[in-house]
N, C-alpha and C positions, 0 to 999 in steps of 0.2 A: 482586499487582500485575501487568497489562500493561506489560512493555519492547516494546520496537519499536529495532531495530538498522537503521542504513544513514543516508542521504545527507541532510542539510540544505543548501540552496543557495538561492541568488536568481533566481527566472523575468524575465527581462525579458522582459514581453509586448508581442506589435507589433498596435497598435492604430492604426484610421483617424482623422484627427481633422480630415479636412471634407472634401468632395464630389471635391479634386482628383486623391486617390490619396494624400495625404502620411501617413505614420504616424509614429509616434513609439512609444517605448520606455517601459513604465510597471512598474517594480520593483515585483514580491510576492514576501515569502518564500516558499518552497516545497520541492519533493523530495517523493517518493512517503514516504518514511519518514515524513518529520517531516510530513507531510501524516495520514496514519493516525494518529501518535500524538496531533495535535491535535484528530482526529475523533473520536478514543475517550475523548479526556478530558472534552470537551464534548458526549458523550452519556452522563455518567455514572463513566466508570473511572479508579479508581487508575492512572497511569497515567505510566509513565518511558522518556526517550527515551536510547539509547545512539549517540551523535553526536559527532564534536568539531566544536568553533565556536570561528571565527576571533576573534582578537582589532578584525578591522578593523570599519569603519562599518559592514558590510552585516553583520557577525556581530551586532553592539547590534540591527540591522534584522532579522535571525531569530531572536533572542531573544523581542521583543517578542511576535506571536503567540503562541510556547510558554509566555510567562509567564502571557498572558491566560489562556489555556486549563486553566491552571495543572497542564502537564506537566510532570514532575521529572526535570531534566536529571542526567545520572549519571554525567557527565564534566564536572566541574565549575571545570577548568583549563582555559582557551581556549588555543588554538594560535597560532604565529606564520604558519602561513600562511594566504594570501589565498582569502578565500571562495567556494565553487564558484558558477560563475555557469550559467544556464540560458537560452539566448536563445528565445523560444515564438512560432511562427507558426501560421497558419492553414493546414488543407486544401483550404481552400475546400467543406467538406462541416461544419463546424464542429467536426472533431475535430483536437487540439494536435500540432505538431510541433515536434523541439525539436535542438536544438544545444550541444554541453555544453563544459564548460573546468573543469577539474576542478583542485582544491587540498584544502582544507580537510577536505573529506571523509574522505580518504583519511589524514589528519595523528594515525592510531592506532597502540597494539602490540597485539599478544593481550594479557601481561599487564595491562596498563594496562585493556581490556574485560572482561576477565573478572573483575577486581579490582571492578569497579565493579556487576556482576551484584548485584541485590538477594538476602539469603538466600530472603524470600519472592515466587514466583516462578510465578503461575500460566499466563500464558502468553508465547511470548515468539513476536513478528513478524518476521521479515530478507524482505530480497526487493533490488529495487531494484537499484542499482548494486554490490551485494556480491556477484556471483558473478563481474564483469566482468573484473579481472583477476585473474590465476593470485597473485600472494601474497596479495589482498585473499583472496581467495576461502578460499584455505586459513586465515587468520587467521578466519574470520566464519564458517566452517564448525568450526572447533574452540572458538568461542561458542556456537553452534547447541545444538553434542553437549553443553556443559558445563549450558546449561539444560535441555535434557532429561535430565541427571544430576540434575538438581537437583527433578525433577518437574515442570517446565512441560509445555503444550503447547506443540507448535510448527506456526507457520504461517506458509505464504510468499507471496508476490505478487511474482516475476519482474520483471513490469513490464521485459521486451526491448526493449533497446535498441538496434536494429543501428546506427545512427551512430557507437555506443563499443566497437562489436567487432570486432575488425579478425580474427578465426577464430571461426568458426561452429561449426565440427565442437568445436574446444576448448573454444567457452564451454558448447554442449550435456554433454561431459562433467561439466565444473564445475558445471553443473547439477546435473545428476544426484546429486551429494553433498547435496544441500541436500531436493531433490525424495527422497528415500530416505528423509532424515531426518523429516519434513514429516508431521504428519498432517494436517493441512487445506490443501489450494491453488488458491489462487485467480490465475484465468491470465485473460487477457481472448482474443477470438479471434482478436486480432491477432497478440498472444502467440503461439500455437499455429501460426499460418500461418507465423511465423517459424522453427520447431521443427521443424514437419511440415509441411507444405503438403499431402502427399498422403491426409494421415489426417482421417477425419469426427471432429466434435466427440464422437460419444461412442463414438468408437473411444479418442480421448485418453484421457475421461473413465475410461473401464475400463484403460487403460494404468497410468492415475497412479493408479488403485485397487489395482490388482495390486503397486503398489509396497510397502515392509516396512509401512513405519507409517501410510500415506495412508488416512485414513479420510471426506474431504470433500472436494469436490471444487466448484467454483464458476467459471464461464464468464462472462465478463460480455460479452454484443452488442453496445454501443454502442447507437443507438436500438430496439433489437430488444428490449431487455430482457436478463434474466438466465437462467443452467440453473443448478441443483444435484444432485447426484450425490451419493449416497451406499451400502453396500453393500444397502440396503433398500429403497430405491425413490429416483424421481428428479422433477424439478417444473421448471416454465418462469413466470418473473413476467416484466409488460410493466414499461417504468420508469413511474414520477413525473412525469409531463410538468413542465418547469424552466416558470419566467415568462420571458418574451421581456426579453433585455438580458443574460444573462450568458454563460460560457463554460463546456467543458467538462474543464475544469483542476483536477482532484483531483476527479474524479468516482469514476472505480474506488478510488481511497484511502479515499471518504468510503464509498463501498457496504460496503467489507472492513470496515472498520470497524461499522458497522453490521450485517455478518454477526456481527460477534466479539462485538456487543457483546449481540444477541438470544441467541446462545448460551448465553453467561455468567447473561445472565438465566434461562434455563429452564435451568439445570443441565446444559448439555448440550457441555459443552466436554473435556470427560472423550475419551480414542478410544475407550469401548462406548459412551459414549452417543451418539456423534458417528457412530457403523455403524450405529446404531437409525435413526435419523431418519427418520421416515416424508413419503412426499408434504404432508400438511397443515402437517407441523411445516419443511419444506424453504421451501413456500411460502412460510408467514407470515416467514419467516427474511429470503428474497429480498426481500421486501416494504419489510419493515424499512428494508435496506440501499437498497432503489430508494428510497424516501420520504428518507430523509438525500441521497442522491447528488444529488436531484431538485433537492432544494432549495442542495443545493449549486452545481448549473447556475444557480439562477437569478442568479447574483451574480459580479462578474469576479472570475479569479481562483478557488487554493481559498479558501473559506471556509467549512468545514462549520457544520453547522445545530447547536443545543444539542438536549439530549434534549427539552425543554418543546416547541419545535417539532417536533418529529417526532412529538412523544405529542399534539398538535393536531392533525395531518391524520388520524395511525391516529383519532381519537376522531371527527374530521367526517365519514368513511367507513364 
């Protein structure tokens, strides 16, 4: 099975709704977490999300999704607290920005996570809002270590969030436990501008190689396309151009996904197989993950693509 660990919450997106300027507020489930595990499931995987969800209206309203998708929720007791909300604005360049209020989320124990880890356990995702604060972080990092006891892989997507960090230097540490443990990470290069500012993309990329177990490495550009990195060679895909009318809200979620899920298909989820990975095999990877994210753009909101769609464009191509 795919677990995927971290944040379920409600985006209130601000949207235009006539010529004057006025917007309005239009609720989608979401969260980088529960955004990947919905993306994995509907391209194919077994696939369990490690979450608590609220007892209230909007927790029934993040259900729904996950049930479509038919992800296996593995905390299976709702919480009494109020559901983490998400407020999403525009940059005016069409990339999301966002505003958080946090509850629900955060409403776990280790034991209670780790209890709920499945025995079988092939890879397991954290990223997101679990390294943000100092007890989450230790609580989600001593999950981390108990599925790679357990022989998953592990892999992260950060997904930085400076609005929720109020120390830099400390969250980079807390990092760092997660990013050690980590053999696949996928960072976007905003991400990284937040980290480093002074370091080139593939000065990181050999950073986070250099690390114990990091054996994959994947940069996401925003319109530029994607890098992959690996200790054998490395490769650059453009994206999927979206159709005009959606947004870019669970795009790097729906790509990870799509990186994780070509993997799995070519046996390549393993860390030697994952050091092997040649240019052709990085690319087709990238591709993958741009053709699910694409299609994800075209539509508001995340709402990743099913595998049948994504195995229609690779076939039109």
């Amino acid at each position: 099975m795919f677990v995927v660990g971290g944040e379920s919450l409600i985006d209130l997106i601000s949207k235009p709704i006539g010529p004057d300027g006025k917007r309005e507020l239009v609720a989608k489930a979401g969260g980088s977490p529960m955004n990947c595990a919905i993306a994995l499931a509907k391209l194919g995987g077994d696939t369990g999300f490690l979450c608590p969800i609220s007892r209230d209206s909007f927790g029934d309203f993040i259900l729904e999704p996950l049930n479509a998708a038919g992800v296996k929720l593995l905390l299976r007791d709702r919480v009494r607290e109020p559901s983490t909300l998400s407020v999403v604005t525009d940059d005016g360049k069409g990339n999301p920005r966002y505003a958080f209020y946090r509850e629900a989320d955060r409403a776990f124990t280790r034991g209670g996570l780790i209890a709920a880890l499945p025995a079988d356990l092939t890879l397991f995702q954290i990223g997101g809002f679990c390294p943000i604060e100092p007890a989450d972080a230790a609580v989600w990092l001593d999950v981390a270590r108990e599925a790679a006891r357990r022989g998953a892989t592990i892999s992260i997507d950060p997904n930085v969030r400076p609005s929720l960090i109020a120390d830099m230097d400390a969250y980079r540490r807390r990092l760092d436990g997660f990013l050690d443990l980590a053999h696949i990470v996928k960072v976007s290069e905003e991400d990284l501008h937040e980290l480093d500012a002074g370091k080139s993309l593939d000065a990181h990329a050999a950073a986070l190689l250099g690390r114990p177990n990091c054996r994959l490495v994947v940069i996401t550009l925003g319109a530029e396309g994607s890098l992959a990195f690996s200790a054998a060679a490395n490769a650059r895909s453009n994206i999927f151009p979206a159709t005009p009318g959606g947004d870019n809200v669970g795009a790097g979620d729906t790509l990870m996904a799509g990186v994780l899920t070509w993997l799995a298909d070519h046996g390549a989820l393993s860390p030697a197989k994952l050091a092997g990975l040649d240019a052709k095999a990085l690319g087709d990877m990238l591709w993958f993950g741009a053709v699910a994210a694409g299609i994800n753009c075209s539509r508001i909101g995340a709402n990743p693509p099913t595998r049948v769609e994504v195995e229609a464009v690779l076939r039109a191509r």
